[in-house]
N, C-alpha and C positions, 0 to 999 in steps of 0.2 A: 421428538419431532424437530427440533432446535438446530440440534447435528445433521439431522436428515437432509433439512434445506439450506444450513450449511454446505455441506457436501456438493449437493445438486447443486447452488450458487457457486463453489469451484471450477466445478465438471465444465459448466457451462463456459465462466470465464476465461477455463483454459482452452476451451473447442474452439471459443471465440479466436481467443491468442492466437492458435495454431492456423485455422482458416485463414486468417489473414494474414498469415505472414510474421507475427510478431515474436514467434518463437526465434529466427532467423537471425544471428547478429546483423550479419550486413546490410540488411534493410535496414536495420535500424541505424547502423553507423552511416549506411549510404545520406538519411535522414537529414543526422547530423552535418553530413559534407556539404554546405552551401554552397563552398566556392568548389567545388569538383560537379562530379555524377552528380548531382541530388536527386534524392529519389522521396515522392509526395507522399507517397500511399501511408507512410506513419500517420500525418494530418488529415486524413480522413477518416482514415481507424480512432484517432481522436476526437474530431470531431461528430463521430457517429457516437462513440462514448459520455459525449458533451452530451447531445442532443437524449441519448438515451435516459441519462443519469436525471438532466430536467425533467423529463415526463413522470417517470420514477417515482423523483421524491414530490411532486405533485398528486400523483394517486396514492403515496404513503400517505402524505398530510393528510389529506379528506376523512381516512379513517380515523385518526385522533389519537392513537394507539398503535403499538405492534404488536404483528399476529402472534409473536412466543413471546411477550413481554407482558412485564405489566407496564413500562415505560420507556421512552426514548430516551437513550443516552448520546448527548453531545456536547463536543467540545465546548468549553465553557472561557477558555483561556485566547485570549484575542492578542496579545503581545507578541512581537517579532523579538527573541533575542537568542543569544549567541548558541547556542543549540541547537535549536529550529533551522539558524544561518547555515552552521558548521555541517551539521546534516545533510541540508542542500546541497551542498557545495559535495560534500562525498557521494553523494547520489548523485549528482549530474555527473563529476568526475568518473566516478566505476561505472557507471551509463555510457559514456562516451569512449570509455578505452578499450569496454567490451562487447559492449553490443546487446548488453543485458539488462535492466532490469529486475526485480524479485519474481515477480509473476510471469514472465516469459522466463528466465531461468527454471523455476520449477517447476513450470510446464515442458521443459524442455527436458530434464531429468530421463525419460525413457530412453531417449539417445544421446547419453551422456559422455562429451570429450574431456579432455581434461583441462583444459581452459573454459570449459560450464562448471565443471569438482571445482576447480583451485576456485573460481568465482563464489560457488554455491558456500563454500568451507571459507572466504574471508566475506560471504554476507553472515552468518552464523555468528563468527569472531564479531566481526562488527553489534549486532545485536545482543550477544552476550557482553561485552564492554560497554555497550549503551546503557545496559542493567544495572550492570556494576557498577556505573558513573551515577545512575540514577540514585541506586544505593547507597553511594557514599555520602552522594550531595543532599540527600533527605534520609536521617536516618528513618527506621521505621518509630511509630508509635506502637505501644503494646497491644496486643488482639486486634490493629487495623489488616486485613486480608489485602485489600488494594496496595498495601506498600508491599506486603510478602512479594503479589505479580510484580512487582516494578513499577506498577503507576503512584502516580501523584494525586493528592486529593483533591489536587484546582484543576487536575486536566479535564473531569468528567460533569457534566453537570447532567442528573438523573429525571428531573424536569420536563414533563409533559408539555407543558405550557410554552417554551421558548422555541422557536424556531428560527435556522438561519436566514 
């Protein structure tokens, strides 16, 4: 059932994406262009995301629990450092030169150019390097599963009880 509503929470995100426009580089770069065209409709699209995302995790909280869990997992790590930074900075950079994103790139996948491929295939690269960086920089512990995936053992805190 996990996968199921997985899935369907894609479906959805990506109808979302496409309905409005997000799948589009050039809305989005247009976005970006303060001092040219600009074009708003990204910030609304965000905004309605904002506003969605609040109510959301307010009607999650009430239940105390998740519906395919037996508990909420959240971040637990509150520190800005050079990863996190350097991250950013690639993300906004391949955001801004393309017009893309992860989730409107992959959404966009069904009418694929090849400036969405060469994107889709140096976001892959990028995430497989982020592993490997991960990898390097914390070796694993023996029989720990979370370091195999690539996470860290401070990133997650399994803790019912904390909320952001």
């Amino acid at each position: 059932m996990i996968v199921l509503s997985g899935l369907l929470a894609g479906l959805l995100f990506g109808l979302g994406l496409i309905l409005s426009g997000m799948t589009d580089p050039a809305r989005v770069i247009g976005f970006l262009d303060v001092t040219g065209a600009w074009d708003p409709t990204l910030m609304f699209v965000l905004g309605g995301a904002v506003v969605t995302t609040f109510i959301g995790y307010r009607m999650v909280w009430r239940r105390g629990r998740p519906r395919f869990g037996a508990r909420f997992q959240l971040p637990s790590r509150r520190d800005v450092d050079g990863r996190l930074l350097g991250g950013a900075v690639l993300f906004g950079v391949g955001w801004a030169l393309s017009g893309y994103c992860p989730g409107p790139a992959l959404a966009s996948l069904s009418a694929a150019s090849w400036p969405l491929v060469g994107f889709v295939a140096a976001m892959i690269l990028g995430w497989w390097l982020a592993r490997l960086g991960s990898a390097v920089a914390q070796p694993p512990v023996a029989g720990d599963a979370e370091h195999r995936h690539g996470k860290r053992a401070d990133d997650v805190d399994e803790r019912s009880d904390e909320r952001p």
